[in-house]
N, C-alpha and C positions, 0 to 999 in steps of 0.2 A: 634135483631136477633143475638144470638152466631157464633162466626168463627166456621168453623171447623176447629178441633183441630189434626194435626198430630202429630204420633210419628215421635219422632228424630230416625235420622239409629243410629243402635244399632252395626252395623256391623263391625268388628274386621281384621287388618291386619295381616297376619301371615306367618309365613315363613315355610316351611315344610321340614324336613330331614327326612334320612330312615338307618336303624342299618346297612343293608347289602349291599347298595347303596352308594358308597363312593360319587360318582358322580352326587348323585342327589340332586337337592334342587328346590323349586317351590314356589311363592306367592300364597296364595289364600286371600279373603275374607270371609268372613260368618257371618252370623247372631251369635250373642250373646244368641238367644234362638233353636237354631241348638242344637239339643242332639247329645249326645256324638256320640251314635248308626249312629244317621243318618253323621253324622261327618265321621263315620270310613266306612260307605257306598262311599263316596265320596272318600275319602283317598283310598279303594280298587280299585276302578276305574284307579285310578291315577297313582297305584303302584305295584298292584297285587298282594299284602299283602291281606289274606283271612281275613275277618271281627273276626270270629272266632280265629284269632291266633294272633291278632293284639294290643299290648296295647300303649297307648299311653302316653307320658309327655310333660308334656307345661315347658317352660325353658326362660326363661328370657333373655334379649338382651346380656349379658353378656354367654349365656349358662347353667347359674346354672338351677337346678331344682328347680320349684315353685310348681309343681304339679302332680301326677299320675289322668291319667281324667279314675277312676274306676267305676263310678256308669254308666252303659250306657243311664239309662233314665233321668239322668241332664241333664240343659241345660249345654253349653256350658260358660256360665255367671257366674254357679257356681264356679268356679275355677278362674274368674277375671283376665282375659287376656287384654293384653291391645297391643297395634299397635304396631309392633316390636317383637315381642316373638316370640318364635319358637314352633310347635308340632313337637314331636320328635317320628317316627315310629318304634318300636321294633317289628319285625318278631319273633314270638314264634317257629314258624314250622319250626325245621328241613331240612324238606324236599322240603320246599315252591322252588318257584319259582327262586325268589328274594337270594336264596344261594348259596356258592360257586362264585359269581362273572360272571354268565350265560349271565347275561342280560348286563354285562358293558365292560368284556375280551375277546373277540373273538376269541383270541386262546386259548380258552378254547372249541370254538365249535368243536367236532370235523368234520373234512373233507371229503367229498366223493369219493372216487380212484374208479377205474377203470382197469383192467387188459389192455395192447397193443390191445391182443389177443380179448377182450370181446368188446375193442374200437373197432375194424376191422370189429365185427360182425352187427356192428350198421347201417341202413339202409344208415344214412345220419350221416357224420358226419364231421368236416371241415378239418380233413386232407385229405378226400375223394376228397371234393370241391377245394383246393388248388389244387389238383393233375389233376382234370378236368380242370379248369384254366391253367393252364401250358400247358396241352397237346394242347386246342384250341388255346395257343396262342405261333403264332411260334418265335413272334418276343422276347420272354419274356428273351434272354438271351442280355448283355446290348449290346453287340458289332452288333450282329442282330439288334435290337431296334435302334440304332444307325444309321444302316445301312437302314434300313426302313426308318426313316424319315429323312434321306439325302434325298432318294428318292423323297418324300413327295414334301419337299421344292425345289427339282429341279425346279418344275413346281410351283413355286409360287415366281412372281414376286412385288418389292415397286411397290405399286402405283395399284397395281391388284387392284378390289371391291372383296369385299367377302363375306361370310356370316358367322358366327360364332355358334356353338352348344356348350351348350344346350340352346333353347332359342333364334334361327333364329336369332342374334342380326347382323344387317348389320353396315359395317365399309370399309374401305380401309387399306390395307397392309402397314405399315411405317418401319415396318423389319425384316426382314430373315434370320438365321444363329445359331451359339452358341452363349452360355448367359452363364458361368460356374457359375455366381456368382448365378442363378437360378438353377442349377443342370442341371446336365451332359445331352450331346441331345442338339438336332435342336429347335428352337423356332421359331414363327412370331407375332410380334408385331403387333396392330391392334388399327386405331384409330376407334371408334365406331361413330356413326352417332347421336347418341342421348348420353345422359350423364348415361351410362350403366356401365363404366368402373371403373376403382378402381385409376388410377391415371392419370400425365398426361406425362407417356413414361419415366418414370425416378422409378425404383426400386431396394433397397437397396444401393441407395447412387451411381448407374451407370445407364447413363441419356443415352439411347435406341435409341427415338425416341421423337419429340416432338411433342405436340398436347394440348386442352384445359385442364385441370383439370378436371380428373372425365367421360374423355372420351375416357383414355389409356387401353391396357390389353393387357398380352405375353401370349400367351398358347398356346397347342404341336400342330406341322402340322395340325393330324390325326382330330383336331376339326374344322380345317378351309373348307368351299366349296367355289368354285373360280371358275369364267366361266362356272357354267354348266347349265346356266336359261337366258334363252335368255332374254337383255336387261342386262344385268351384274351387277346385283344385284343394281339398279337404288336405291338413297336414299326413303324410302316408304313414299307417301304423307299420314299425320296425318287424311286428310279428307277421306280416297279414301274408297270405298267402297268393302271390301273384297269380298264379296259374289255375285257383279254384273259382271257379263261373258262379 
């Protein structure tokens, strides 16, 4: 009984450049018996070079020219290309895509403006949003903010239980006050009950509070709740059954 008998891959490494594309270059593969045609189908894909405007030269590792690929119904074998060669794409058209540096300069796009005036008339737009922002929020100037979460931290004592948003995470208070080296404003340090935290009471090199690894966290008053659930935020049992009344 005969083996069967396969063909060996005939298939060619090639390296791809393009006239108007400084920046581009691509491997491909393909068959040896790939016509030119179906060759420059693939290559339009790739590069938006229209088939029709597209001619091609195969160029040797070196760069020289070896070949104009002119006939489109050769195979690609005609012209004897071997691993390492380049097809080199010459955009014919003018007006192609691929011109003038469109697809690789982006200051070359140019830009969309907008009048103040034609901005104002826009239903929604984020200077609008900034401006509602500010107005719900009274504390938004720094010395107010400031003053707000003094406030905040008056009534939040070490050692309090807490709860922490976003994210119910329960903890105990380990500290209260400023942090400059955190930016300007009240802080409270919080050791978490479970390993939720980011460190362990020590950030950027000024040590807070101490606590396990992995179970620290500082962040503003305004996210802390403290005393307001009776039983004072008791550590949560792992087993307990949320939904039994």
């Amino acid at each position: 009984m005969s083996k069967l008998q396969l063909p060996a891959d005939d298939s060619v490494a090639l390296r791809v450049t393009h006239s108007n594309l400084a920046s581009f270059a691509s491997d491909i593969r393909v068959s040896q018996q790939t016509t030119v045609e179906a060759l420059k189908e693939k290559l339009w894909k790739k590069t938006g070079t229209a088939v029709g405007s597209m001619r091609l030269e195969l160029r040797d590792e070196a760069g020289a020219r070896v070949a104009d690929l002119d006939r489109d119904a050769a195979p690609l074998a005609a012209y004897s290309p071997y691993d390492g060669y380049r097809l080199h794409i010459i955009d014919l058209d003018p007006s192609s895509v691929t011109s003038g540096g469109w697809l690789e300069d982006t200051s070359l796009v140019e830009k969309y403006t907008i009048s103040d005036e034609a901005y104002d008339k826009l239903g929604t737009n984020f200077r609008k949003f900034k401006e509602k922002m500010v107005s719900k929020n009274p504390v938004s100037d720094d010395k107010q903010s400031d003053n707000h979460m003094e406030e905040l931290c008056a009534n939040i004592k070490v050692g309090d239980r807490c709860e922490v948003e976003p994210g119910a995470k329960r903890g105990t208070v380990k500290f209260v006050g400023r942090a400059e080296a955190l930016g300007r404003g009240f802080w409270v340090g919080v050791q978490y009950d479970e390993p939720l935290g980011k460190h362990d009471g020590m950030v950027k090199g000024v040590r807070f509070f101490e606590c396990p690894q992995g179970h620290g966290a500082i962040v503003r008053p305004e996210k802390v709740k403290f005393r307001l659930q009776v039983g004072n935020f008791p550590e949560r049992d792992p087993f307990d059954d949320e939904d039994e009344i």
